[in-house]
Structures are given as C-alpha cells and as structure tokens.
C-alpha positions as a printed NumPy array, in Angstrom:
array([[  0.   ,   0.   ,   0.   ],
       [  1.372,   3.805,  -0.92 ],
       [  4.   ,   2.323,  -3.51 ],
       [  4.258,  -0.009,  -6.427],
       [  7.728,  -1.186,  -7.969],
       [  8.244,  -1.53 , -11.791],
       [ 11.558,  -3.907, -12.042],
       [ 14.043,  -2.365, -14.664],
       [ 16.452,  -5.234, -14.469],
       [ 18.026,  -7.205, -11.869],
       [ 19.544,  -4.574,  -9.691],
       [ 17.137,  -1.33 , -10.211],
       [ 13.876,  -1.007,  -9.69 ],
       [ 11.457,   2.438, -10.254],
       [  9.238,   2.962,  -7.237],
       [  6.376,   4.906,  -7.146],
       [  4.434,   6.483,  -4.879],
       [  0.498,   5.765,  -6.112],
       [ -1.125,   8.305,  -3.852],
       [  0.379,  11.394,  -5.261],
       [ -0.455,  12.064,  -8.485],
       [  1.508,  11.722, -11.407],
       [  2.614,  15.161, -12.739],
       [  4.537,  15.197,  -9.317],
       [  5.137,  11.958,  -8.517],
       [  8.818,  11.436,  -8.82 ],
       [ 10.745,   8.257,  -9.944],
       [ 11.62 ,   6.734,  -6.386],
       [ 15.119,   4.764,  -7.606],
       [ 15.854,   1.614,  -5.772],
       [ 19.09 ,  -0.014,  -6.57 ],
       [ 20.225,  -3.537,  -5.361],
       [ 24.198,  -4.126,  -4.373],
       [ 25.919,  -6.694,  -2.916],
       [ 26.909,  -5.248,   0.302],
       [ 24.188,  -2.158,   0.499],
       [ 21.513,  -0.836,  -1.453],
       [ 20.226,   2.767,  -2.53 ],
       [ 17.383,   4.742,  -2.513],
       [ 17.612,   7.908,  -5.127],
       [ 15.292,  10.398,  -4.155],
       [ 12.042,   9.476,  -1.623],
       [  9.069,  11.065,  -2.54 ],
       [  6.291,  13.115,  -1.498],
       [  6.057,  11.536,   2.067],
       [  2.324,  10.92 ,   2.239],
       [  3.317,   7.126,   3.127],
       [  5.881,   5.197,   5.035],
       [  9.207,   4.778,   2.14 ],
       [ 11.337,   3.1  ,   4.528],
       [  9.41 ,   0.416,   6.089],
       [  7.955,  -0.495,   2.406],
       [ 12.101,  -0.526,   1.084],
       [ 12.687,  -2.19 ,   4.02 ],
       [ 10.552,  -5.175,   3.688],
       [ 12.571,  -6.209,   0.259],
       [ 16.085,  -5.7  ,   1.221],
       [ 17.51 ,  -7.058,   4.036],
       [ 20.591,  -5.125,   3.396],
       [ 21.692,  -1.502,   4.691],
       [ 19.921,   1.172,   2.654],
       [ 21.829,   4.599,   1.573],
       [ 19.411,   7.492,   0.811],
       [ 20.556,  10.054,  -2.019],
       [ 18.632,  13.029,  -2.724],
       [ 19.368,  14.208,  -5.72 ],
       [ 17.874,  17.665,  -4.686],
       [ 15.943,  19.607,  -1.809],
       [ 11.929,  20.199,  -3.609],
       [  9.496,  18.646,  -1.69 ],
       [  8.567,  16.211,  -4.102],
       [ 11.595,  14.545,  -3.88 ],
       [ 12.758,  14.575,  -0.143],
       [ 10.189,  14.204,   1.876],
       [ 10.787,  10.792,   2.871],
       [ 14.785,  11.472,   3.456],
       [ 13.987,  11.604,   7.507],
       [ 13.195,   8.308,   7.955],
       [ 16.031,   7.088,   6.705],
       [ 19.583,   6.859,   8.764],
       [ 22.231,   7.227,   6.134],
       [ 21.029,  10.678,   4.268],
       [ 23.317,  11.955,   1.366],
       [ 23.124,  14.836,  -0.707],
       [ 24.633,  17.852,  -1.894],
       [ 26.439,  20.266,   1.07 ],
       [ 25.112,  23.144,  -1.424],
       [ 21.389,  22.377,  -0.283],
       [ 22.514,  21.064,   3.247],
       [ 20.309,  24.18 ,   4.616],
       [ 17.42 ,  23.166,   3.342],
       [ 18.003,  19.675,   3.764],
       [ 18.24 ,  19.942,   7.842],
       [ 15.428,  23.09 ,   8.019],
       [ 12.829,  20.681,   5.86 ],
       [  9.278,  22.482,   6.085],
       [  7.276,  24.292,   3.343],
       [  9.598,  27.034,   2.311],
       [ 12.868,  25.406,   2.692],
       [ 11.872,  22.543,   0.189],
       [  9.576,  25.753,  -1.959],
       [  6.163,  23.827,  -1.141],
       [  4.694,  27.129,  -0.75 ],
       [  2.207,  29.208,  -2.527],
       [  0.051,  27.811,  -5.613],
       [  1.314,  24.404,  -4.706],
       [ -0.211,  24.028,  -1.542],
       [ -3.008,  25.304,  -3.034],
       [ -3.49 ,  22.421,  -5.862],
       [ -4.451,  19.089,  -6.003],
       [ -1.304,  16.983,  -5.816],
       [ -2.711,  13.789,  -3.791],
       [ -5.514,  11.458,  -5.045],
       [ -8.216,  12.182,  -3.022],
       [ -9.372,   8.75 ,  -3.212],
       [ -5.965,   7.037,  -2.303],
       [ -5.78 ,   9.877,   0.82 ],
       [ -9.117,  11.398,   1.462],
       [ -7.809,  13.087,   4.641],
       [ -5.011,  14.601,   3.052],
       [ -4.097,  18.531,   3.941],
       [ -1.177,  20.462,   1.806],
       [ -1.448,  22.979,   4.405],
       [ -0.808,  20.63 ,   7.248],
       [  1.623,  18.032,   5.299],
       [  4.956,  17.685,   7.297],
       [  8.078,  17.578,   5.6  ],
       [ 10.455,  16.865,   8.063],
       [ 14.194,  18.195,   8.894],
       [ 16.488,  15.158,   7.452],
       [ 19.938,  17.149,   7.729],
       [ 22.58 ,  14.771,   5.914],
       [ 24.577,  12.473,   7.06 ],
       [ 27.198,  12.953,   4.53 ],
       [ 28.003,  15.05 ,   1.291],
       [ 28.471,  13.855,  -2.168],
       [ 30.585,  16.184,  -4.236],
       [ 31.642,  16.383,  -8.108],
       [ 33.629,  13.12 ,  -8.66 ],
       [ 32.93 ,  11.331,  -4.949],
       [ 32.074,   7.604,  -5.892],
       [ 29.292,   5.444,  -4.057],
       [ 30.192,   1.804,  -4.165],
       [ 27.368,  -1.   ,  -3.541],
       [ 30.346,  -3.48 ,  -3.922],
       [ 29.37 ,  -5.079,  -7.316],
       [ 28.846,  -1.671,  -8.928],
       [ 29.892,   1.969,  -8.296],
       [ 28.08 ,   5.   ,  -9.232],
       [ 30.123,   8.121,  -9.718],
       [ 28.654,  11.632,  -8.197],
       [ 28.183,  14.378, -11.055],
       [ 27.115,  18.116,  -9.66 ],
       [ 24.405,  19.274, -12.265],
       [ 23.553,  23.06 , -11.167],
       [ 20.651,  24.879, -13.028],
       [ 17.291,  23.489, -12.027],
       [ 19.109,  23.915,  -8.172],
       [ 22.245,  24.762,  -6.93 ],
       [ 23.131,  21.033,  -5.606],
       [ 21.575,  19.102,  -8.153],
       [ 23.306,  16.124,  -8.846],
       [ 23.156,  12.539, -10.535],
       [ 24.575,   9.334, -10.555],
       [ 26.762,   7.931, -13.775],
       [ 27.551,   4.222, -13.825],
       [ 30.471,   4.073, -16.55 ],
       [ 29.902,   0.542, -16.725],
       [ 26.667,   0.811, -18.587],
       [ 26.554,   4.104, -19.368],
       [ 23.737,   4.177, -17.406],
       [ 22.748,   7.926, -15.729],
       [ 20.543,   8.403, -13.036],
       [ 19.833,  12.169, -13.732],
       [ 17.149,  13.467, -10.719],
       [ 15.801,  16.819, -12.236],
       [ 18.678,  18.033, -14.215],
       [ 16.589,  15.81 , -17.122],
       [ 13.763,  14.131, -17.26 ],
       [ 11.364,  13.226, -20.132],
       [  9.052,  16.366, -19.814],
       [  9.433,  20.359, -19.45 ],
       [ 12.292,  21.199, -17.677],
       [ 11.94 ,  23.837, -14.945],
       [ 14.551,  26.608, -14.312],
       [ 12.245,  29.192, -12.706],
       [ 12.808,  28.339,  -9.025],
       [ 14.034,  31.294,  -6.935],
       [ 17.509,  29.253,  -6.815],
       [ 17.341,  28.236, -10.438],
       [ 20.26 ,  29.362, -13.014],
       [ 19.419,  29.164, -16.25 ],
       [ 23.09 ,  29.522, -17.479],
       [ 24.038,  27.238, -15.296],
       [ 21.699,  25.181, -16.3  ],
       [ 22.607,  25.168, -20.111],
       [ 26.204,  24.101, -19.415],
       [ 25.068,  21.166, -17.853],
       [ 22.563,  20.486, -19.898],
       [ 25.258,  20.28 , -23.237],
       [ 27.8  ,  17.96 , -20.619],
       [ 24.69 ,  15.887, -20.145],
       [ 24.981,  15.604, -24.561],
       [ 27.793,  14.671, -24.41 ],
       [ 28.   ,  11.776, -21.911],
       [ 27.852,   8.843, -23.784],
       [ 24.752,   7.896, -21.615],
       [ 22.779,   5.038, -23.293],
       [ 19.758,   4.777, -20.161],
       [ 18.869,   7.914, -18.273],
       [ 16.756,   7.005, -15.121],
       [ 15.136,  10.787, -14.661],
       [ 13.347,  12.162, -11.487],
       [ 10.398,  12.054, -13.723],
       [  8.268,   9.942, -15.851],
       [  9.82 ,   6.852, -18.168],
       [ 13.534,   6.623, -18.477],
       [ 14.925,   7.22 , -22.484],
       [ 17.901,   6.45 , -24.255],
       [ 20.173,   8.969, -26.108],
       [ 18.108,  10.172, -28.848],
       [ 15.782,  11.386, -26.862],
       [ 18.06 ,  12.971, -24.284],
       [ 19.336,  14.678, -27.38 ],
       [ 15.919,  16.248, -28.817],
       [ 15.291,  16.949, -24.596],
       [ 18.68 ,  19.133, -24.252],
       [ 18.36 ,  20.887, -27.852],
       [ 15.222,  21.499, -27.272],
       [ 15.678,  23.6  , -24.064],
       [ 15.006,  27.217, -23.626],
       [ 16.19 ,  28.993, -20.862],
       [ 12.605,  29.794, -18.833],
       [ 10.695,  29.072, -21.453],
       [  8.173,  27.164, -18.311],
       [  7.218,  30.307, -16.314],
       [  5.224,  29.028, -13.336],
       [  3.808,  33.101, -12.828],
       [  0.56 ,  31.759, -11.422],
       [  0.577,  27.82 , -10.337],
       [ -3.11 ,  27.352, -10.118],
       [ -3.193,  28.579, -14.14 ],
       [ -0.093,  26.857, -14.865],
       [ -1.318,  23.616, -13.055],
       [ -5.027,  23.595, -15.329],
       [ -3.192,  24.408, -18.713],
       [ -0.306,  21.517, -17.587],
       [ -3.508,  18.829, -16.851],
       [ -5.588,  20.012, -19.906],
       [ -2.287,  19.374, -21.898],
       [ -1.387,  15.7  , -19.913],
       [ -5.277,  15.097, -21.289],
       [ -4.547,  15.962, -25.055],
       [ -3.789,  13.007, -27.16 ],
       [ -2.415,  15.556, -29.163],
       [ -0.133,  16.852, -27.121],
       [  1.159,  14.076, -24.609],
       [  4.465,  13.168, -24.151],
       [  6.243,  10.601, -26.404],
       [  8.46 ,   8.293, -24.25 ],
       [ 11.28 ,   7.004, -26.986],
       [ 14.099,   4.726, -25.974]])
C-alpha cells in the first residue's frame, strides 16, 4: 500500500508512490548491491518509504537526494544514512514548506488522489528536517560493492543538483537536471546559465539509459531532442493554479502528450 515497484532489471527497480499524483510523482530509484543498497530520491512523504524498502532488502539502505523540492525529499527523515549535496545542506536539515519551496500555488493544488488519501491537507503536510549524514561532491564515488556510481554536480534546475553515472553501462541516473518532460529553471535558486552548461555535458556523456526524477527513463536520442530542445525559462510558473489547469488540460490531449522514446 502507498507504492508499487516496476523492475528495470536485476539490480534497479522504479518505485512509485500511487497516492500522489503523477505530474509530481517522482521516480523513487531503488538499486540492489551486494553489500548495500540505494534509494535515489524518496518522494512526497504521504506514506511510510522506509518500512515499504525495508521489507525487500535485508541489506543496509543509503538514501541520495538528488535535490531539496518537496517532491523529492520528503521521505529522506526516515532514513539513517542521508546523502546529498552540502550546497542544499540548509534546506536539507530546516525541511518544512519554504525550505523545500512547497509554498504558494502548490499548496493550493491538487497533488494527492483524493481517493488514495481522502484526509489529506497540503497545508498541514509535514516535511520533516532530514539534515545529511554525509556530502556527495563532483567526482565522490558510491560503491554498492558489485557496482559503483560516480557523483556528477548538475547546477541549473538547483544549486546542488546532482546525478549518478555508472560508466559501466553508461547508465545515468539524472534526478531533475533531465527528465522526459518540461524542464523547470524558474525556481528562486534556479540558473538558467548554469543550467545550459550542464545540460550540453549531459549531450555529451555517452549515456545510453537515463533514469530521470520524472516519468519513463529514455535512451540517447531522446536525451538529445530533450537538451536541444531547451530554452532557458521558457516554463514560467507566474501563477501555479493557471499553470497547473493548462499543464492537466495538456497531460489530457492526445495531441499533445508526451512521447516516451528509448
């Protein structure tokens, strides 16, 4: 109950968390090693991440945040090993509304099935302090003993954004920096120049799977019409509650949905 797993392949596995619905819903990233196992990014918070991880592993769990917004940390507390970026430690340890910019329009929107959570309050939700445990900085490596993940800093969308590159593979695990949708570099912390340099070092990778913070993962083509396709703030969020009816009016247009290609 509150998550289902799709299995990717025999070590990762996207979770997601049903009762929020999907334009926020980020891709919860569980990844099996031999001597631990790691959870990229944890959601929305409206139910229990740990003890639901925790009932298929029986090994330690690492949590990596691959940013601060709410929809991606608020189940980083209840976890004991909490990793991130030192550049969004602040908001990391302060957790509530403005630190992780659920404020405004978006507590004013519907971003939790009503029928999965009929008791559920945006004004009331709790996202809790989870100060980290430990930083993960350009080049730092996370090893799970049978494979190792190397830390890349990808600035733009937020200051500490960062990803995970298996050069095994080639396989990227890319949290908001891309994702197969509208990218988003209106945040008061967003840099849109920033955000274009690491946008063209994404390019330029070699990555053949990206595992984004959003919606299905896609293969280099697509990454390719994603990052030339960019334009810095070209999704102004000036007024959420208009931004959120013209987003769900467009999710609801055959005509205009989003193409997943691998």
């Amino acid at each position: 109950m509150g998550f289902q797993a799709t299995r990717i392949d025999d070590r990762i596995s996207r979770v997601e968390e049903t009762g929020v619905l999907p334009f926020l819903r980020c891709n919860i990233w569980h990844v099996r090693g031999r001597d631990c196992d790691l959870v990229i990014d944890t959601g929305f918070g409206v139910s229990a991440l740990k003890d639901w991880i925790g009932a298929r592993t029986d090994r330690e769990i690492k949590a990596i945040c691959t940013h601060s917004h709410f929809d991606h940390v608020a189940g980083l507390a209840e976890f004991s090993c909490r990793l991130g970026h030192r550049l969004e430690a602040t908001a990391f340890a302060t957790g509530g509304h403005l630190a992780t910019m659920f404020t405004g329009g978006w507590t004013e929107i519907q971003v939790v099935d009503p029928d999965v959570h009929p008791d559920f309050d945006s004004a009331a939700h709790v996202i809790r302090p989870a100060p980290l445990t430990g930083y993960l900085n350009e080049g730092d490596v996370v090893d799970l003993g049978n494979v190792a993940y190397q830390v890349l800093h990808l600035p733009g969308h937020s200051p500490g954004s960062i990803g995970l590159w298996d050069a095994g593979t080639n396989t990227l695990f890319s949290g908001d920096a891309v994702y197969d949708g509208p990218l988003y570099d209106v945040h008061p912390h967003s840099d849109p120049e920033i955000y274009l340099d690491t946008l063209a070092r994404l390019r330029s990778l070699g990555a053949e799977t990206v595992h984004g913070g959003h919606y299905e993962s896609f293969g280099p083509d697509r990454l390719h019409q994603i990052v030339d396709s960019y334009r810095p703030q070209d999704n102004a969020m000036n007024d959420i509650a208009e931004w959120f009816a013209e987003f769900v009016a467009a999710e609801n247009d055959p005509s205009k949905q989003r193409q997943h290609r691998n």
